[in-house]
N, C-alpha and C positions, 0 to 999 in steps of 0.2 A: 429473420432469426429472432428467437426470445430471447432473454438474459437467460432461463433457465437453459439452454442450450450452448452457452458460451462457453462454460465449463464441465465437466464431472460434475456436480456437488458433491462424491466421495472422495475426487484426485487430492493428490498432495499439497494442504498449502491450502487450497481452494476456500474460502470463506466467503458464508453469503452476507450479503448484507438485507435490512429489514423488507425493500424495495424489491427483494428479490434477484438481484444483481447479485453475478458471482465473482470477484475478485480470487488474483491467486499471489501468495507471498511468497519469496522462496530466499535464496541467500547465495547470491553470484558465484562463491567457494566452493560451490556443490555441483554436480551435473546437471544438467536442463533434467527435471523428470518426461518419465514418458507420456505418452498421448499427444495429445494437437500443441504444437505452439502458439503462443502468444500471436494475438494480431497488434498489440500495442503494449509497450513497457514505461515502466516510466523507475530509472533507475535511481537511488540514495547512495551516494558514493562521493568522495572526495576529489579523486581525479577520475573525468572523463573512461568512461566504460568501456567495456570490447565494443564494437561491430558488431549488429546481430542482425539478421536477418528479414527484421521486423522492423515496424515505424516503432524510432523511440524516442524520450526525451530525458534532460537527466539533470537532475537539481543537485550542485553542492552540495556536498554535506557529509562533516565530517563522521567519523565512527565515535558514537558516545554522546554526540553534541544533536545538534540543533541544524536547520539548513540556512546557508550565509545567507538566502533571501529569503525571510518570509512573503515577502508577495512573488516572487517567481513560483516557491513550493505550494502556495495558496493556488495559483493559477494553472500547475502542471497537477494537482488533484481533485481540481474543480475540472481539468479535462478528462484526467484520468476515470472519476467519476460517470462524466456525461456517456465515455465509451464504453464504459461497462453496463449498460443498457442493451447496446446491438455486439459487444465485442469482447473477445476471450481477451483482458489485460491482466497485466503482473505488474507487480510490485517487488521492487529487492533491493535488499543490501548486499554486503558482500555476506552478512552472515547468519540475512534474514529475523532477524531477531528484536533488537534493538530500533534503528531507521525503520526497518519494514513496518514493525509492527505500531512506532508511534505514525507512519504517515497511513496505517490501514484503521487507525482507532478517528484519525483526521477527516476519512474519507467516512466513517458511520458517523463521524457527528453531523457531514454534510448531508446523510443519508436520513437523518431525523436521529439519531443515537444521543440522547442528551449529553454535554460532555463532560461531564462526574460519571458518568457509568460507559465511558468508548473505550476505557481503557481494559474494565470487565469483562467488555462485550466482545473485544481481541481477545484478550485470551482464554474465554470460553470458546469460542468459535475457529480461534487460529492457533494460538499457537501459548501455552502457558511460559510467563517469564519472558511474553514480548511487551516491549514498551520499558525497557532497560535502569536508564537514568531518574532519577527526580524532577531533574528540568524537563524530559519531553513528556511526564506528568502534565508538568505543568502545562507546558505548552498545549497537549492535548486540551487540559483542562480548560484552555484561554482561547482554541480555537472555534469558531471564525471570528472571533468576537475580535480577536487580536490584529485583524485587518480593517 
């Protein structure tokens, strides 16, 4: 399987990254959209997610803020990363917006996305008005450097 195969590149959410990998963002409060499910998630939420169906992992983190570990969220999107090579992964908060979109500006700065411009680079490509707060600005701005 390619990464261009892993997703749509027109479906819901779906953003590529430079690499070519297609990541998909979505917001837990909403319905699964349609097409293939995820083979990997990797969820931003404060308390522990539904059950789904799929291999997941799920980082602390509250709504508005920042994740309680930065080396655990470093680590669960440095995997999340690596899967999105051979695997259809998502990404989500509860309202897709905010956590999704500062841990998908996180995963193009791993991607090569300089990070003064991942936060651009989200919401040209994902979603306008994601990457919420000032501090996960910043944090984008600090990532990977901040580990």
């Amino acid at each position: 399987m390619t990464a261009a195969a892993t997703w749509d590149p027109d479906g819901p959410g779906v953003m590529p990254l430079p690499s070519g990998r297609l990541v998909r963002g979505r917001g837990l409060g909403r319905p699964l959209p349609p097409g293939p499910r995820p083979d990997f998630g990797l969820y931003l939420v404060g308390k522990r997610p539904p059950e789904m169906p799929w291999e997941t992992l799920w980082v602390r983190w509250t709504d508005f803020w920042l994740p309680s570990s930065h080396t655990a969220a470093r680590r669960a999107l440095g995997e999340a990363w690596e899967r999105a090579a051979v695997e259809r992964v998502e990404l989500a908060c509860q309202g897709g917006r905010g956590r999704t979109g500062t841990a998908l500006a996180c995963l193009a700065t791993i991607d090569g996305v300089p990070a003064n411009e991942a936060v651009a680079y989200v919401r040209e490509h994902y979603r306008e008005g994601a990457v919420e707060m000032p501090w996960q600005k910043h944090y984008v701005r600090r990532f990977p450097a901040s580990f």
